[in-house]
N, C-alpha and C positions, 0 to 999 in steps of 0.2 A: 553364750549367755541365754538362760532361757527368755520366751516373751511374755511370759507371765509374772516377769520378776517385777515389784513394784517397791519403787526407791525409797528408804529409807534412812530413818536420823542417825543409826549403830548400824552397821552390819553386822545382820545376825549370827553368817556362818563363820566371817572367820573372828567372835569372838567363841565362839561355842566352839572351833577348833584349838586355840588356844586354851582351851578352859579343858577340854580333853586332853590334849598334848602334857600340859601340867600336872592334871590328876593319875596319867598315866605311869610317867614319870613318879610323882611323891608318891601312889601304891607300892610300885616296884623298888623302891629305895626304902619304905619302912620294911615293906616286908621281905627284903633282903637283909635288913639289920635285925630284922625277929626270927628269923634263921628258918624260914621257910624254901623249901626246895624253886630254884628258879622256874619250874613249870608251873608252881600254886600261883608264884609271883606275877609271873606274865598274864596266866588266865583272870587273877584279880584285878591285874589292872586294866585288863581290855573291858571286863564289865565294866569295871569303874569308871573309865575313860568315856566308856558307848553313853553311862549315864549323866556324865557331867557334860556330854554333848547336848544331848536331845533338851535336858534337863534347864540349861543354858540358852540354848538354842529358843526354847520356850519362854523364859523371862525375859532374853531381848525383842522378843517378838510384843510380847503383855506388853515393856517399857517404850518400846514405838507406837505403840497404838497408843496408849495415855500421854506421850509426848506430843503426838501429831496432832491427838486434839483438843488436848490444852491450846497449841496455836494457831488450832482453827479458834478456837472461842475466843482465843486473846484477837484475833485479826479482826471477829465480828464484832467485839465489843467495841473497837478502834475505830468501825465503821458507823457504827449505832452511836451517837453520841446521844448523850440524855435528857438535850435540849431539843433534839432533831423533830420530835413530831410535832411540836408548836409553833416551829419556824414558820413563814408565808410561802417557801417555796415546797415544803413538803403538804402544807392547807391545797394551795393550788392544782397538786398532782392528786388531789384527791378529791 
């Protein structure tokens, strides 16, 4: 495991493998039914595959960053209550 890896809400890679594994798959399955020689077949779906990686790979990365901090801001709101700064004990600490 690398040490740079930092925990998150989805794991990015193995949906974005999945998401390749799939796309590789249904390239190669249409375009064996459109009567494409298996070599055009394989080489389209390894692009295809490489892009629904990265591609993928890229939106669960965007969809943890906006998840993560949606509930940082949901945790700060939770802590800021909206009577908080007229209380006597927060008058006192200031």
């Amino acid at each position: 495991m690398r040490k740079d890896y930092s925990p998150s809400i989805i794991n990015p890679r193995s949906v974005a493998v999945s998401a390749g594994v799939l796309c590789f798959f249904a390239i190669g399955i249409i375009g064996s039914f459109g009567g494409l020689s298996p070599c055009t077949c394989s080489q389209r779906a390894v692009v295809g595959a490489t892009v629904a990686y990265f591609t993928t790979g890229t939106a669960v990365r965007a969809i943890n960053s906006i998840l993560t901090q949606a509930m940082i801001a949901s945790q700060i709101k939770k802590r800021e209550k909206p009577g908080d700064s007229e209380s006597p004990k927060h008058a006192r600490n200031h």
